[in-house]
N, C-alpha and C positions, 0 to 999 in steps of 0.2 A: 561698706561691706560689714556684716555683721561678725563681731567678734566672739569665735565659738572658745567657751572655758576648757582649759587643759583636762585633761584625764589622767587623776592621778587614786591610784590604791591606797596611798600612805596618808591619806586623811582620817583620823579614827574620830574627830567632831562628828564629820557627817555620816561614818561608816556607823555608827553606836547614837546617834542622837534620838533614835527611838527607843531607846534602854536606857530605864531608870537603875540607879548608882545600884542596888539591891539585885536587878539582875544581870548589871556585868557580875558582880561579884559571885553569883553562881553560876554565871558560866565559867568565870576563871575557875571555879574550881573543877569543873565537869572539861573542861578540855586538859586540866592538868594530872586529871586521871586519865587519859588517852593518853598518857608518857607508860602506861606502866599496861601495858598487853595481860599480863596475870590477873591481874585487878579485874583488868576491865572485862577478860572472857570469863572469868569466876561472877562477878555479877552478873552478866548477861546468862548466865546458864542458873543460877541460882535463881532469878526473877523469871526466868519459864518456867523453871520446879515451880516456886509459888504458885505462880499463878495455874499449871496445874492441877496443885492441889490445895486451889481455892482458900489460898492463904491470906489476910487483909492486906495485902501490897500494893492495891492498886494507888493509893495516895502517895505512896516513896515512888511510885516510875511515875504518877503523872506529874508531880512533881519538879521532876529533874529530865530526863530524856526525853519527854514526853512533852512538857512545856519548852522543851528547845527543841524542837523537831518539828514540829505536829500543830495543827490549829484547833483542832478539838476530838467530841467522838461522835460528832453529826455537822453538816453543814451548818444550823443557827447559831452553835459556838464557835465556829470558828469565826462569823462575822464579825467581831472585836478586832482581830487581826488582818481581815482582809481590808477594817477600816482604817486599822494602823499602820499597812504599807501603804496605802492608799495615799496618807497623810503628805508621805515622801516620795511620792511620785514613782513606788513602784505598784506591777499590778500581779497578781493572784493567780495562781494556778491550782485550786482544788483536785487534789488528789485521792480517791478514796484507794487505801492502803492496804485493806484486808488481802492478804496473800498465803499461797500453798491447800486452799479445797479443791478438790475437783468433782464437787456432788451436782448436779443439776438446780439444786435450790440455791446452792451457793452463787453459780452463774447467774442465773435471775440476779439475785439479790445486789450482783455486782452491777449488771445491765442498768436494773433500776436507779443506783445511787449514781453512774455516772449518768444518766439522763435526767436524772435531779441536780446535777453539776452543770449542764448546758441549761436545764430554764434557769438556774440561779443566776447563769450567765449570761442572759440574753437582756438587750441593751442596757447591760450593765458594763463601763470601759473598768469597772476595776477589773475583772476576770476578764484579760485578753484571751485565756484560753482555755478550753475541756482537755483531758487527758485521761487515756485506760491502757489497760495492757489487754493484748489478746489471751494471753495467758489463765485471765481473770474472769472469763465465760467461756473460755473449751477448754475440751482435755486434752493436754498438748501430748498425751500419749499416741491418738488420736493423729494430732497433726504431724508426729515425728514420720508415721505409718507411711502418710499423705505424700508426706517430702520423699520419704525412702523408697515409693512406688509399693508398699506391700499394698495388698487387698485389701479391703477393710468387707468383715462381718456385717450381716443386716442393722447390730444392732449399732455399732461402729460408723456406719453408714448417717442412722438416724442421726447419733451425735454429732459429727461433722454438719449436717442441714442443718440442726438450732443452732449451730456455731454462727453460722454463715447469716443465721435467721437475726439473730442477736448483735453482729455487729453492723449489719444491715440497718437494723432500727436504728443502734447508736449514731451511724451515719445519715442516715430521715430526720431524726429528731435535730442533729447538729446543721445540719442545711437548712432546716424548717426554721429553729430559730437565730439561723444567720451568728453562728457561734464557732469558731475554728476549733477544731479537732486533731490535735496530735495522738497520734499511735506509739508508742514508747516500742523500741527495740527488748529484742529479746535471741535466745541461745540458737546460735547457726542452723543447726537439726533441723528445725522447725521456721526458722526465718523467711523462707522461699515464700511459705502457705502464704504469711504473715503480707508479704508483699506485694503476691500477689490479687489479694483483698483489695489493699491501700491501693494499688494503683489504679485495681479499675474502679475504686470508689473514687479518686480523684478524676478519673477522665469523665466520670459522671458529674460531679458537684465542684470542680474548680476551673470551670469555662468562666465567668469573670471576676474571680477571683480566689485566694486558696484559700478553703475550707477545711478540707484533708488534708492532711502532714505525718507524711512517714520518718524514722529517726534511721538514720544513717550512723553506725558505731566506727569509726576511725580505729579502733584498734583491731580490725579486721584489716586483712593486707590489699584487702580485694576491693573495696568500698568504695574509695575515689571512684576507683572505674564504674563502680555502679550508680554510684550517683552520676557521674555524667550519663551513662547509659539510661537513667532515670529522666534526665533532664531530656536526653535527645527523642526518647517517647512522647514526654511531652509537645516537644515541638510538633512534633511530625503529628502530635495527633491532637493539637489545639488546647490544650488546657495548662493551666499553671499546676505548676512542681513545689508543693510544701515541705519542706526540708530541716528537721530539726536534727543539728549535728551533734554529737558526744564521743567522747573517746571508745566507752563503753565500761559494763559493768560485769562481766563476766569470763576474765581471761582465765583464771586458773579453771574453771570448770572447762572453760573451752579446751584447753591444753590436756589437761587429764585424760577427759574426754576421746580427743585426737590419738593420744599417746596408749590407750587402753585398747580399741580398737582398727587400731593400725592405718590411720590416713593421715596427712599432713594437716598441722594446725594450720587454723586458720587466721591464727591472730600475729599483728605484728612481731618480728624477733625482737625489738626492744623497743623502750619508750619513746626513743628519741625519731625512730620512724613514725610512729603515733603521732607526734608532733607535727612531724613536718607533714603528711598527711592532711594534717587537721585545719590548719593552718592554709594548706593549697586549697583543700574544700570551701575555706571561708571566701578564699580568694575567687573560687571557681563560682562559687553562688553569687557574688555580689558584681562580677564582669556579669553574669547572666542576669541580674534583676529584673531584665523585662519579663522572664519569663519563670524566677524562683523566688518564694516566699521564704526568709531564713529564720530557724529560730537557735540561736549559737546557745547549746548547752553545756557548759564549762565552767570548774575554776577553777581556770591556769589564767594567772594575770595575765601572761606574754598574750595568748591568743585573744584574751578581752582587747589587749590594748592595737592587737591587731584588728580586730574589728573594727575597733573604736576611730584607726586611723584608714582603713578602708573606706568607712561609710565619708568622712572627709573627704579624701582625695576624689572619689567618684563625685563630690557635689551635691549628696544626696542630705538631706536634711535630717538631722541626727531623728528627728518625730518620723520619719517614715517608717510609714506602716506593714511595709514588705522586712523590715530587719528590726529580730526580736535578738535582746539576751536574756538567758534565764539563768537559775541557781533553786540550789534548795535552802528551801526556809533555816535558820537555824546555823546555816553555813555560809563562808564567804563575804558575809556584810561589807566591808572592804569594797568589795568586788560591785555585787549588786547599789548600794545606796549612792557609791561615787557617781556612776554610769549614769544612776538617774539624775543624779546631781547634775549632769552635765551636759543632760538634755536628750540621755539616749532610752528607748524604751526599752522597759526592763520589768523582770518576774519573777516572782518567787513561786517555785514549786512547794505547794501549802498541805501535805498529809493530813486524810483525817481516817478516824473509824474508834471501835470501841478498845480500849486500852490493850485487852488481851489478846485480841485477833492482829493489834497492830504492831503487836513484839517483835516477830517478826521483820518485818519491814525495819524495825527500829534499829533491832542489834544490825543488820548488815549493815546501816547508814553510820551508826555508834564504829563498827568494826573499819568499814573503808575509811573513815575519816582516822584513825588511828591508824591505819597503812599508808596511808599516803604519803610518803616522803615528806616529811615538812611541814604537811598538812595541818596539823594540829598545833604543832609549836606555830608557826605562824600565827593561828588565831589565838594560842596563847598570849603571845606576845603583843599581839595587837590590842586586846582586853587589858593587859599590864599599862601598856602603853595610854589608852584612855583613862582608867583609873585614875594613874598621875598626873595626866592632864587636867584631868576635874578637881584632883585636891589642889595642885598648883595654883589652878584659877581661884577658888574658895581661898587660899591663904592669901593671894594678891589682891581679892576683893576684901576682906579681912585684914588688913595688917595687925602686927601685934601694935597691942596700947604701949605707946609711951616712946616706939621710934619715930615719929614726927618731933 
């Protein structure tokens, strides 16, 4: 029987062995600024004024946040990077990033760059996957209308059909060249439309196998049940269920929201329900494999290492192709390089776009990662951690002259 390698986080050789000594040392210092919230919201508001008003700063963010986040500000620069996870046996998830227009040329422009993310990615195994947000080519003003049953205007009308027209193609073009296509989640209000897209575009293009993949947010209370109610569609109506799972990225708005308006939130009462949610979802997707494609978005070691011990006990071979983890670039290394290390397939969510339109995107990733309980000291600590091990090694390859 073949002997499969343990799955451990605490490796920082192989977590950091794509990082030259030069950029631990700037990340240790960029996550050690995520100790101090003041700092770090005063810079993030001070680098939108810049850039604003057209200040020379683009070279201090791309520099620092931007080079730990981000793969470039066009697809052909990013390829360095998606050659460099490649190296380590993870694969690539090009994301383009530009977020908050809602102009019609904007839309295009987003259509267009993720469909220049599916040909980049077609029979190419380093990019296991395309990704957009619906968000990203309609006006979710629009979709909120949609979900809440108001009318919609002639003109309101027209914008919902290019919406439709728009993710339509993104879905043609992801079938045509045989490239999986995750939908990233987004804010309850408008989620319905959102899903109701993905699913009939899965009962159209995931008969033999998943192509389409909708994200399922676990810190909604409601979601278990939906996924399974998602899963039981599928059965009943022949085609595979692509499933990319996440806690979620939106509770306090969701909660505001809720609390402003007067309905019951929708998001779990605490973390530890989130959890164990997320966690039965993993559990619920991989009893169902025959007929669900998983892509486990997280990092929360416990749930990796639940995966990790799932796909084990079911007998399923850590390379199969129905179970994805993913992370974002930048964060987690730990998490993502062990996994690969150990034979499981794995990916890095890889942002790109032009520095200024990507700010954006940047501070919330810069801000979550600094709220996260832990989150940051943890990657602090692990960068400390490698450091010392590299000088350690150098001074044992080294010894001083003259103790022999």
């Amino acid at each position: 029987m073949e002997t499969k390698p343990n799955v451990s986080f605490e490796n920082t050789a192989v977590a950091f062995a794509h990082k030259s000594d030069s950029a631990l040392r700037r990340m240790r210092v960029l996550f050690k600024m995520m100790h101090y919230p003041f700092l770090l919201h005063t810079g993030i508001r001070l680098a939108n004024w810049g850039l604003k008003w057209r200040l020379p700063i683009n070279g201090l963010i791309k520099s620092t946040v931007f080079e730990q986040f981000c793969g470039g500000e066009d697809i052909p620069s990013c390829r360095p990077k998606i050659e460099e996870l490649d190296r380590f046996g993870v694969g690539t998830i090009l994301d383009y990033s530009v977020e908050g227009k809602k102009d019609i040329p904007s839309f295009e422009r987003t259509k267009e760059q993720v469909i220049l993310t599916i040909r980049e990615g077609k029979n190419n195994p380093k990019l296991p996957f395309a990704v957009f947000k619906v968000s990203g080519i309609a006006n979710v003003d629009v979709l909120t209308k949609v979900q809440a049953g108001v009318m919609l205007d002639e003109e309101e009308k027209e914008a919902l059909a290019r919406a439709q027209r728009r993710i339509n193609e993104i879905f043609e073009s992801a079938a045509s060249a045989g490239v999986r296509i995750m939908v990233d989640g987004e804010e309850s209000w408008f989620q319905d439309v959102i899903d109701s897209w993905v699913q009939a575009a899965m009962a159209t293009y995931n008969r033999e196998t998943a192509i389409v993949y909708n994200t399922f947010q676990l810190y909604r209370h409601d979601m278990l049940r939906r996924l399974k109610d998602a899963h039981h569609d599928a059965v009943a109506k022949g085609y595979f269920l692509g499933a990319k799972l996440v806690r979620g990225a939106y509770m306090e708005k969701e909660r505001e929201r809720a609390k402003a308006m007067g309905y019951p939130s929708p998001i779990q009462p605490d973390k530890a329900a989130t959890d164990r949610d997320y966690d039965r979802a993993l559990q619920f997707c991989i009893n169902n494999k025959q007929r669900i494609f998983l892509v486990s978005g997280t990092h929360n070691e416990l749930s990796n290492l639940v995966l990790s011990e799932l796909v084990d006990l079911h007998g399923m071979k850590r390379s199969d192709p129905r179970v994805y983890a993913a992370q974002l670039y930048g964060m987690s290394d730990a998490i993502s390089f062990n996994l690969a290390s150990a034979g499981f397939n794995t990916a890095k969510y890889l942002p790109y776009g032009p520095v200024g339109e990507v700010l954006p995107y940047l501070s919330r990733r810069v801000e979550e990662n600094s709220g996260i309980a832990g989150q940051s000291s943890r990657e602090y600590t692990q960068i400390k951690k490698e450091l010392v091990r590299r000088k350690q090694r150098k001074q044992s390859a080294f010894p001083a002259i003259g103790k022999n």
